[in-house]
C-alpha positions in Angstrom: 4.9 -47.2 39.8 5.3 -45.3 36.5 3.8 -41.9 36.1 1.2 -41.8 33.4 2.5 -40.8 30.2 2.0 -37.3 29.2 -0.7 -36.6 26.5 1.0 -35.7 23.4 1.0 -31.9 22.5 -2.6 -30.6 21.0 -1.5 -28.8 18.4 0.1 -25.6 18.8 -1.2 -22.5 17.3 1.5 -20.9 15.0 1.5 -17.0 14.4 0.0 -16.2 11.4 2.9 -15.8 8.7 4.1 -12.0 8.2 2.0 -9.8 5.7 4.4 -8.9 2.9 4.8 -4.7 3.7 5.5 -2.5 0.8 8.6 -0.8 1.5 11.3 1.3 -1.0 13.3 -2.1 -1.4 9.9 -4.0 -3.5 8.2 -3.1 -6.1 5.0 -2.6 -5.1 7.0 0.0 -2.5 8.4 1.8 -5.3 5.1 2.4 -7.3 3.8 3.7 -4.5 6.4 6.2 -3.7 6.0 7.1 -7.0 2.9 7.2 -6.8 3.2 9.4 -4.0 6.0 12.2 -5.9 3.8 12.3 -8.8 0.3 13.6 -6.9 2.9 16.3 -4.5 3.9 17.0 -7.9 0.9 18.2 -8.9 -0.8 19.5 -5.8 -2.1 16.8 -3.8 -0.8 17.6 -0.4 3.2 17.7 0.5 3.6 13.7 0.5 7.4 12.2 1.7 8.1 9.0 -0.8 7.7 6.4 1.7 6.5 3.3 -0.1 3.6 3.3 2.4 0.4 4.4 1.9 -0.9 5.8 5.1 -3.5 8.7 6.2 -1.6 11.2 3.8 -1.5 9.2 1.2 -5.5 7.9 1.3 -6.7 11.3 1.8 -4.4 12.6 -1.9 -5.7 9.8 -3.4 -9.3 10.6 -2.6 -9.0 13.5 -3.4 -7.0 13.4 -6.6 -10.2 10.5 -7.8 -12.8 13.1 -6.6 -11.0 15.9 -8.9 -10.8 13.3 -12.3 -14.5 11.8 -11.4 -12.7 8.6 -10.4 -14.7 6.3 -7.8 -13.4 7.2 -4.6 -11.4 4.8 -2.7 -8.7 6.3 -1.6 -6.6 3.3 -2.7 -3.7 2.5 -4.6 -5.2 0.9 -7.7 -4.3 0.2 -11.5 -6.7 2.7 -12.5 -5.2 5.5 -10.4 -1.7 4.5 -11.5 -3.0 4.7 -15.4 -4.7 8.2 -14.7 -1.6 9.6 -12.8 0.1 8.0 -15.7 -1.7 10.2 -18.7 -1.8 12.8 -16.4 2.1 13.1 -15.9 2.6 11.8 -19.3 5.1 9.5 -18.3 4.6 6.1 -16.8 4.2 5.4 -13.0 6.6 3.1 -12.0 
């Protein structure tokens, strides 16, 4: 007797694909590390150029919008880079 044949695979769950990470090398990475040398620059904490924006980073951020009247979301956004921008008088980049 032949053994029953064997289902065919259900369908195997893939891992999600990789979430793109900002590092120095992209340049999403390199705004940010600019980002972050233009607010230790001008006082908003003692911030290492990572590319990353982690606790350090959100809590410059917030408080560099609370200080210009900026909505506070202690994110990386356009409007932060365009007030860091005017503020520095040279472009974030």
């Amino acid at each position: 007797a032949t053994p029953p044949a064997a289902a065919p695979p259900a369908a195997v769950p893939r891992p999600p694909a990789p979430v793109p990470v900002a590092t120095l090398q992209t340049a999403a990475g390199r705004k940010i590390a600019a980002v972050q040398r233009a607010l230790t620059e001008y006082g908003y904490g003692q911030l290492k150029p990572t590319g990353l924006v982690g606790a350090d980073t959100q809590a410059a951020i917030t408080k560099f919008e609370r200080d210009r009247k900026l909505p506070v979301t202690g994110q990386m956004s356009d409007r932060l880079v365009k007030e860091l921008s005017a503020m520095t008088g040279r472009p974030i980049d």
